[in-house]
C-alpha positions in Angstrom: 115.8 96.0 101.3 114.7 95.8 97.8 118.1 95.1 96.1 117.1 93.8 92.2 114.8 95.1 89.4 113.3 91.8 89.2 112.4 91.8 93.3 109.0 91.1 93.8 105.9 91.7 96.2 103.9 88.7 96.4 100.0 89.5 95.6 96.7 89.1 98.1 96.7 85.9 95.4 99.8 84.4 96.0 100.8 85.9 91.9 104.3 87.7 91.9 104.5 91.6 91.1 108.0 93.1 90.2 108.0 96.2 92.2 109.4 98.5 89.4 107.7 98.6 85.7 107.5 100.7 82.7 104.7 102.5 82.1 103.7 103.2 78.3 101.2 105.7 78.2 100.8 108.2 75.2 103.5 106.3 73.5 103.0 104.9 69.9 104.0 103.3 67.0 108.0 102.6 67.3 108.4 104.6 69.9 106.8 102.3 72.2 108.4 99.5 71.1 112.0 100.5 71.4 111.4 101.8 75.0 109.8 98.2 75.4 112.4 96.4 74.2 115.3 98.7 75.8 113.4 98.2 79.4 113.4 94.5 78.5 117.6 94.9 77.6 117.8 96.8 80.4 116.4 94.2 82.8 112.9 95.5 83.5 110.2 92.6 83.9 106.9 94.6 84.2 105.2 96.8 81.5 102.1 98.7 81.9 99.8 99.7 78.9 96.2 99.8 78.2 93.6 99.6 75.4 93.1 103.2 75.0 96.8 103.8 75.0 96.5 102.4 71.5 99.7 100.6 71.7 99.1 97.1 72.6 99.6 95.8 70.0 103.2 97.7 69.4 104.2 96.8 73.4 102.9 92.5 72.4 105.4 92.9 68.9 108.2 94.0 71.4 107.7 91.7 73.7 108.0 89.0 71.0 110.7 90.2 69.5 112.5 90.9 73.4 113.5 87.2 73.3 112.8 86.9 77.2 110.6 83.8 78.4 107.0 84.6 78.9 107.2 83.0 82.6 109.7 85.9 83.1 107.3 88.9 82.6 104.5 90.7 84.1 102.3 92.7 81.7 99.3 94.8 82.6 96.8 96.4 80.8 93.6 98.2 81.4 89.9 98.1 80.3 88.3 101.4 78.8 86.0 103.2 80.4 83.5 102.7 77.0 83.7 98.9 77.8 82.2 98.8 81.2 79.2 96.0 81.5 79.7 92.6 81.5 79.3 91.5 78.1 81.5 94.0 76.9 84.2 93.7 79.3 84.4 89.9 77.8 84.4 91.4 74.5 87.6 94.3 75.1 89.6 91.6 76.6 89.7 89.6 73.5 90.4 92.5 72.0 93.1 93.4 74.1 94.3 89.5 74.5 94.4 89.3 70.4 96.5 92.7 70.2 99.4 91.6 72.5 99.5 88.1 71.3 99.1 86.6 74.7 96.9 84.0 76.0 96.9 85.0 79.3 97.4 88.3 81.1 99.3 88.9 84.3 97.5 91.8 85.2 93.7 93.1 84.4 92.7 96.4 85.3 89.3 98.4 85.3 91.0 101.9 84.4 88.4 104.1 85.9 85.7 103.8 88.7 83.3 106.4 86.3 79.3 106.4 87.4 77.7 102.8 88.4 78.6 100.0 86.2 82.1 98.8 88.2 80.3 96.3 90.0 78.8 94.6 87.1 82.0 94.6 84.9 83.7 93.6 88.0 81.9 90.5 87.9 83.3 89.9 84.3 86.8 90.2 85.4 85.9 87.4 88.5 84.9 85.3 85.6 88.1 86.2 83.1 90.1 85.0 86.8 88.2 81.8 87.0 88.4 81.1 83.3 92.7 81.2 84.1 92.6 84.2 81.3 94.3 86.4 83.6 97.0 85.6 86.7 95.1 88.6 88.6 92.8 91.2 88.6 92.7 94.3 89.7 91.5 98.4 89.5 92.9 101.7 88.8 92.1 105.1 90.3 89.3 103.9 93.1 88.8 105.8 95.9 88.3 104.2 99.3 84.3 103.9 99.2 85.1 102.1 95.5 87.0 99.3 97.1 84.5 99.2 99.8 81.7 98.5 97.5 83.5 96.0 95.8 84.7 94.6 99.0 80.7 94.9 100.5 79.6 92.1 97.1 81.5 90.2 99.4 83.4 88.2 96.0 87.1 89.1 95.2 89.3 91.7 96.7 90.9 93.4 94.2 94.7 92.6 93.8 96.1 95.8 92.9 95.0 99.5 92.5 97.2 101.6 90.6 96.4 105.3 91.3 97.9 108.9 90.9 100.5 108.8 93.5 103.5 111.0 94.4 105.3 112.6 97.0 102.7 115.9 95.9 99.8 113.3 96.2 100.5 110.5 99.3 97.2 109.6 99.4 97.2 108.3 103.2 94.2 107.4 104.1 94.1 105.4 100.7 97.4 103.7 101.6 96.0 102.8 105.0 92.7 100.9 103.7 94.7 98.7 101.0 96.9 98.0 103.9 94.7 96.9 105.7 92.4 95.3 102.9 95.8 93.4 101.1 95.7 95.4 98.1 98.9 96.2 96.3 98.9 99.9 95.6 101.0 101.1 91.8 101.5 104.4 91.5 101.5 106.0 88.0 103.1 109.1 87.2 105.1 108.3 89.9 107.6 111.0 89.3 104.5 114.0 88.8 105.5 114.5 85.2 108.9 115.9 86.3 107.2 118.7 88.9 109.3 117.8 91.4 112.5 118.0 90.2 113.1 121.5 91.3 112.7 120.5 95.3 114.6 121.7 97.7 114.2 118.6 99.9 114.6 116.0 97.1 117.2 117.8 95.3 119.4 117.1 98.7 118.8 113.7 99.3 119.6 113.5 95.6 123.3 115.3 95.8 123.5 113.0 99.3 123.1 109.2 97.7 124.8 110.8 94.3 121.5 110.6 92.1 118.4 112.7 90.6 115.2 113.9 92.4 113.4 110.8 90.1 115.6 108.1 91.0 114.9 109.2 95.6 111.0 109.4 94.1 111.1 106.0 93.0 113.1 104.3 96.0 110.7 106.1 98.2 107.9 104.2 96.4 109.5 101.1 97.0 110.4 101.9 100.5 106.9 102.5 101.2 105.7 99.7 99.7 104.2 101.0 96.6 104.9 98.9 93.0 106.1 102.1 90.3 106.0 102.1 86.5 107.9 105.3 85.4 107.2 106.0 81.7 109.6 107.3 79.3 110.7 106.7 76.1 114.5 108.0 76.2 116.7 105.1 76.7 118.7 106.9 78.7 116.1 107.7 81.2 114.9 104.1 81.4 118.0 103.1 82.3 118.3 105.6 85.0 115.1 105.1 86.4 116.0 101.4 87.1 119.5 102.3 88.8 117.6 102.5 92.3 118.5 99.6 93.9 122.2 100.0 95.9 121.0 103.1 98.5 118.5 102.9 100.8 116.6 106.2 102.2 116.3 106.1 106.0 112.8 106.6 107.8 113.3 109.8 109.1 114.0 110.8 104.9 111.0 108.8 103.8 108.7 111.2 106.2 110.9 114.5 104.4 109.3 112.7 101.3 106.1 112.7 103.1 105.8 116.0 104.2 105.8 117.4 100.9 102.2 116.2 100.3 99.9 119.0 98.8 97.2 116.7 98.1 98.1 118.1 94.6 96.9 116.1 90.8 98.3 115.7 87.6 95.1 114.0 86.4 91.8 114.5 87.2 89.4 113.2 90.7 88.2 109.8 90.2 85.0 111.4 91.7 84.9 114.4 89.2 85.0 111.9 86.1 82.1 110.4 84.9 81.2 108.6 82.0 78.0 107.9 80.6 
């Protein structure tokens, strides 16, 4: 049983993971960085942002200021879609390197599959990985037959796919294949932007274990295996969506959690977003 907010999964890589994060998406300016630095307080070890989140810069000021040893934390961002192809891959993570005043990053992340040019930037972040610049590197929102071609080039298996994923979207048959492949799946908007709070099912396994439809979301990600970075900016929420560790739901609850799959989005298909 995951019991801490700093318990780990251990990467195909041998690099540690802290199963829960926070995510910073569409937060700027000092917003960011007090929801940064009150994750940090709170005991979080993991945050999530990306280049075109604009707020790297922001989440590396808080993370200087936080006062917690480097060694300690795990921070992830993501290339652009704009800056897929070798060359430029190099050149958006020292871009992205120089705004959160780190020499290395934990985790590297191409953000979206879009039309054919993964393989080629993929081969940039093998060489960013060899270079020591980054601890790991992964992908977000790839669809089985993305992780295959990558897989197929026969060079490294990506560490970590963070996709849409939530008891609306399970995902199965994506769950199976990084199983089986040793990839560590992270689901964002883990919670489905608050869509699920209404839920008859989650709502009483909620009033059971004495907490909110969010907090059973998010111990049912970490039950099944799946790292979670919940974004918010309220303090009070942060520190609620950390408060998952003393219950444990029981396998005949996590497939209640299960069943209300709907094979339902938030965001759009990675298959139905292109870039040119």
């Amino acid at each position: 049983m995951t019991k801490h907010i700093t318990d780990c999964t251990i990467l195909n890589n041998g690099v540690t993971m802290p199963w829960l994060g926070i995510g910073t998406y569409k937060a700027k300016g000092k917003e960011v960085q007090e929801s940064v630095e009150t994750a940090l307080e709170v005991g979080y070890r993991s945050i999530d942002t990306a280049s075109v989140y604009g707020n790297e810069e922001e989440v590396g000021q808080a993370i200087a200021r936080s006062g917690v040893a480097r060694n300690e934390l795990f921070v992830t961002t993501k290339l652009w879609n704009d800056d897929q192809g070798f060359d430029s891959t190099l050149r958006a993570f020292e871009a992205s390197q120089k705004a959160l005043g780190l020499n290395v990053i934990d985790l590297y992340l191409i953000h979206w599959p879009g039309r054919d040019q993964y393989k080629e930037t993929w081969r940039a972040f093998e060489r960013l990985y060899s270079e020591g610049s980054v601890r790991a590197i992964g992908v977000s929102n790839f669809q089985v037959h993305h992780l295959r071609d990558l897989i197929d080039e026969g060079g490294t298996v990506p560490a970590v796919n963070q996709v849409e994923l939530h008891p609306g979207l399970i995902q199965q048959e994506l769950q199976d294949f990084c199983g089986e492949q040793g990839i560590q799946l992270e689901a964002w908007s883990p919670i489905m932007k608050g869509k699920l709070n209404h839920d008859s099912t989650l709502k009483g396994l909620a009033q059971k274990y004495g907490k909110t439809p969010a907090q059973i979301i998010l111990r049912w990600d970490i039950q099944n295996q799946i790292v979670t970075i919940p974004k918010s900016v309220t303090p009070a929420r942060i520190r609620e969506n950390a408060d998952i560790f003393d219950f444990e739901l029981t396998p005949d609850e996590l497939r209640q959690i299960d069943a209300l799959d709907a094979d339902k989005r938030t965001g759009p298909h990675p298959d139905q977003l292109f870039w040119d």
